[in-house]
C-alpha positions, 0 to 999 in steps of 0.5 A, spaced: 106 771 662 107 767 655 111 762 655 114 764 649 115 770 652 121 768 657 123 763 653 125 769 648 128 772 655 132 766 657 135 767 650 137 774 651 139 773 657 143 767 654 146 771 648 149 777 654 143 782 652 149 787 656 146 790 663 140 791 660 137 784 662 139 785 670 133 792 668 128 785 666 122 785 669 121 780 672 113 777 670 111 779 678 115 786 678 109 791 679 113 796 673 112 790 669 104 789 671 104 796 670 107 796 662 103 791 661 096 794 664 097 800 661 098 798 654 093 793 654 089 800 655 093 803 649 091 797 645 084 797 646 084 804 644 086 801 638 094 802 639 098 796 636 100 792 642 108 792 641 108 799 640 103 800 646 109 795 650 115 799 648 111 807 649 110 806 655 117 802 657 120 809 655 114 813 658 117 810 666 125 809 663 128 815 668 133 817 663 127 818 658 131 813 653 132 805 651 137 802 646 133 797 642 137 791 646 135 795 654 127 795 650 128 788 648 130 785 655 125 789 659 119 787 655 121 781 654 120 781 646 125 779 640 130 785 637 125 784 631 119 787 635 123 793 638 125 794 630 118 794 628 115 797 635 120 803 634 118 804 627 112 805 628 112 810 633 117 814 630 112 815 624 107 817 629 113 822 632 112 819 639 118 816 640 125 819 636 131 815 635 138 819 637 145 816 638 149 818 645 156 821 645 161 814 645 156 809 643 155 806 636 148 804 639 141 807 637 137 810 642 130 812 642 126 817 646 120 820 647 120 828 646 118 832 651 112 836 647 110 829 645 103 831 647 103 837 645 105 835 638 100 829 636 094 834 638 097 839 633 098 832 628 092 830 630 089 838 629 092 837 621 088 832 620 082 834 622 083 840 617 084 835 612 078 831 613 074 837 614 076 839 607 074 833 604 068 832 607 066 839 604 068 837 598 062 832 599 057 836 601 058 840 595 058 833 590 053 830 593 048 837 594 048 840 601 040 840 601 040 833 600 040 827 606 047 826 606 049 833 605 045 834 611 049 829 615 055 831 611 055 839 614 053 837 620 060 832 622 064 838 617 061 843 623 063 837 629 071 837 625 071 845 625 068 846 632 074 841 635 079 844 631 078 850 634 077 847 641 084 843 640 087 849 638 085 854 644 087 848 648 095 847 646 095 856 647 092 855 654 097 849 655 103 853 653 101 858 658 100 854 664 106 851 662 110 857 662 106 858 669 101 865 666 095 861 666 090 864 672 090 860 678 097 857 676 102 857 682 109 861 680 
């Protein structure tokens, strides 16, 4: 682990960071290993590497849900991260923000459906990107090169919209146990 990183730690626990810091993983902690790993994989995909940090924390959090400062003594990473961290995945709706009955803090969580939730979000822009590539087929002539090219990816969008919808209809119903094959 960075240097950096358990010296924001070691402030933390300094400054009382509440029980949240006895949750710290320590750099050899397999949970710890394991965030990091998997993030490390989300952030290959593209995915912002605290906001990879932070997703997974709250993905193998028993209750679901962190407070900032919990987040910021178990990754290791300044309030300031967290902030910015949990901004980003709210926008993405992966992670909500909730106050609990007593408390003064902000929680955050991710909701239940979260997959489900970003295939239909990513379903609604495949939909807008299918649109506008049919509104370039038509400025740039469907008989020409870039036409072609254009109807062709246009053809992919739509096919994958469908696909990804009839898959959210049979996750439902697995879910609910009425898919074939499915234990009761």
């Amino acid at each position: 682990m960075a240097e950096g990183a358990e010296a924001e730690a070691a402030d933390l626990a300094a400054d009382g960071a509440e029980s949240a810091a006895d949750m710290a993983a320590g750099p050899d902690d397999a949970l710890f290993g394991y965030i990091e790993r998997f993030a490390a994989v989300l952030v290959a995909a593209g995915f912002p590497p605290m906001p990879a940090r932070v997703f997974v924390a709250l993905l193998v959090t028993d209750s679901g849900r962190l407070s900032a400062a919990e987040l910021a003594a178990m990754l290791r990473i300044s309030p300031a991260a967290v902030s910015g961290a949990v901004r980003y995945l709210i926008q993405l709706g992966l992670v909500h923000k909730e106050r609990v009955p007593g408390s003064r803090r902000d929680y955050y969580r991710m909701p239940g459906t979260m997959w489900d939730d970003l295939i239909r979000m990513r379903d609604q822009v495949m939909g807008r990107w299918t649109a506008l590539v049919r509104e370039g087929i038509d400025l740039v002539g469907a008989d020409t090169p870039a036409g072609e090219r254009m109807a062709e990816q246009a053809a992919f969008l739509e096919f994958a919209t469908k696909e990804l919808s009839e898959i959210l209809t049979r996750w439902q119903k697995y879910r609910a146990g009425d898919a074939p094959g499915q234990p009761h």
